[in-house]
C-alpha positions in Angstrom: 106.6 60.4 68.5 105.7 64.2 69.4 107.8 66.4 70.5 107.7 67.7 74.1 106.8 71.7 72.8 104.4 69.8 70.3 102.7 67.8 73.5 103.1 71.4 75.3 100.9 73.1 72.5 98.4 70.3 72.6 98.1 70.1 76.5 97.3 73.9 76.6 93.8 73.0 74.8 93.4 70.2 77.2 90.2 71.7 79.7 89.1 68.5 81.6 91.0 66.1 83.7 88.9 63.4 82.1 90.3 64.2 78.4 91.9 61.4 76.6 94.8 63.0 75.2 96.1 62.9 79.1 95.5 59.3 79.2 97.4 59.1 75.9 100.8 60.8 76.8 101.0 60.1 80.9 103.0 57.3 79.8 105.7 59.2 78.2 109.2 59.3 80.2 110.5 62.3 79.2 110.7 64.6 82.2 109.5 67.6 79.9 106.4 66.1 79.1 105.7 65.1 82.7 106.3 67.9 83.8 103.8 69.9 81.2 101.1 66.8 82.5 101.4 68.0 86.2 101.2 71.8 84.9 98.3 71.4 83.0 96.9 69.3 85.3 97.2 71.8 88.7 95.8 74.7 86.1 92.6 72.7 85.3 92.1 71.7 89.3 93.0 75.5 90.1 90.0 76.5 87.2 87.5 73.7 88.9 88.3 75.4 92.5 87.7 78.7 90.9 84.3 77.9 89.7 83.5 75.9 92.8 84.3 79.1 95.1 82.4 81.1 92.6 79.3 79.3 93.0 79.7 79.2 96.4 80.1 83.6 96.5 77.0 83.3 94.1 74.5 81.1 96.0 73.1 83.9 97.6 71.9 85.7 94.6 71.1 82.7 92.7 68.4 82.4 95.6 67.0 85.6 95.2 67.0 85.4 91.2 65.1 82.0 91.9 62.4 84.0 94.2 61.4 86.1 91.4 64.1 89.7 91.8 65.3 91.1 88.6 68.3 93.2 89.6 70.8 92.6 92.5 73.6 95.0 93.0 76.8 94.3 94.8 78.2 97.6 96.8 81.5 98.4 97.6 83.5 101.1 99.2 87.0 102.4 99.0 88.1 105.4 100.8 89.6 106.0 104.7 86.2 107.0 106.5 83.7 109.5 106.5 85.7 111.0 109.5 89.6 110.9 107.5 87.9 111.9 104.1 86.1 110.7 101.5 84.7 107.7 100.3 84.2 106.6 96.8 80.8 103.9 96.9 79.7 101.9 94.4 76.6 99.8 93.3 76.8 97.3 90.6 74.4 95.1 88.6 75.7 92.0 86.9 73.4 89.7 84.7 72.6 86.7 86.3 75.0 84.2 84.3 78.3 86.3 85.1 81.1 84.9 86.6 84.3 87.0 87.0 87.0 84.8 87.5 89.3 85.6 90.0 87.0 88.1 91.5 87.1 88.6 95.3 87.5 92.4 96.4 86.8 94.9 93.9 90.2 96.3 95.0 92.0 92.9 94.0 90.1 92.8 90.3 93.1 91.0 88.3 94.6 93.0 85.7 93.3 91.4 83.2 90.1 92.1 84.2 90.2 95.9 83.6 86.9 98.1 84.5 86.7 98.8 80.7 86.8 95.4 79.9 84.7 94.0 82.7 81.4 97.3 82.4 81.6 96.8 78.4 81.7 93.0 79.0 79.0 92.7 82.1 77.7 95.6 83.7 73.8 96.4 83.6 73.9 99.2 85.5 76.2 101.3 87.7 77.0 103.8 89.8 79.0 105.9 91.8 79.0 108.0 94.5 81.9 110.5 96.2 80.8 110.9 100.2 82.4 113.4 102.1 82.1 115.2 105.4 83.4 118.0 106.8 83.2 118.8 110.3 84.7 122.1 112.0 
């Protein structure tokens, strides 16, 4: 019998709901390994709802992609107003294929999607832009 870190290690590799190692070990007792089941098990679901909200975000440039355009860039903006100061804007192109997980706001990126990690990883083509206006 395995022990509960060695079903622990092997439940970490464990990417669909459907896998048969689950069906193997959800009839093991020990608290430990039912415990590491329902972990593994939210993470995958959590994963599936990732990808699911994903497409949804995406559907609108998989459209255009579909109808023939060959760039799309996503804009954001940080910054307090054009009347309070500046504003920092930004266009970016992302291949088709990309999916960032966990990506929402560009202000929420996780931290473990870095800007280095994510432009050497994804980006086309970007830029940025400083706006400001003064007014006397």
């Amino acid at each position: 019998m395995a022990t509960i870190k060695e079903i622990q290690q092997r439940l970490e590799s464990v990417t669909d709901l459907s896998d048969p190692f689950l069906a193997e070990v959800v009839n093991d007792q020990r608290s430990g390994v039912q415990k590491a089941i329902e972990k593994r098990k939210r993470a995958i679901q959590a994963e599936l709802n990732e990808d699911l909200r994903l497409e949804q975000m995406l559907r609108y440039e998989k459209e255009l992609y579909k109808a023939g355009y060959q760039a799309i860039a996503g804009i954001d903006e940080v910054g307090r107003g054009p009347l309070a100061g500046p504003v920092v804007a930004a266009a970016v192109i992302l291949p088709p294929e990309c999916k960032i997980k966990g990506l929402n706001d560009s202000k929420k990126i996780p931290k473990k999607n870095t800007w280095p990690s994510i432009k050497q990883s994804w980006i086309r083509l970007w830029r940025l832009v400083l706006v400001s206006w003064i007014i006397r």
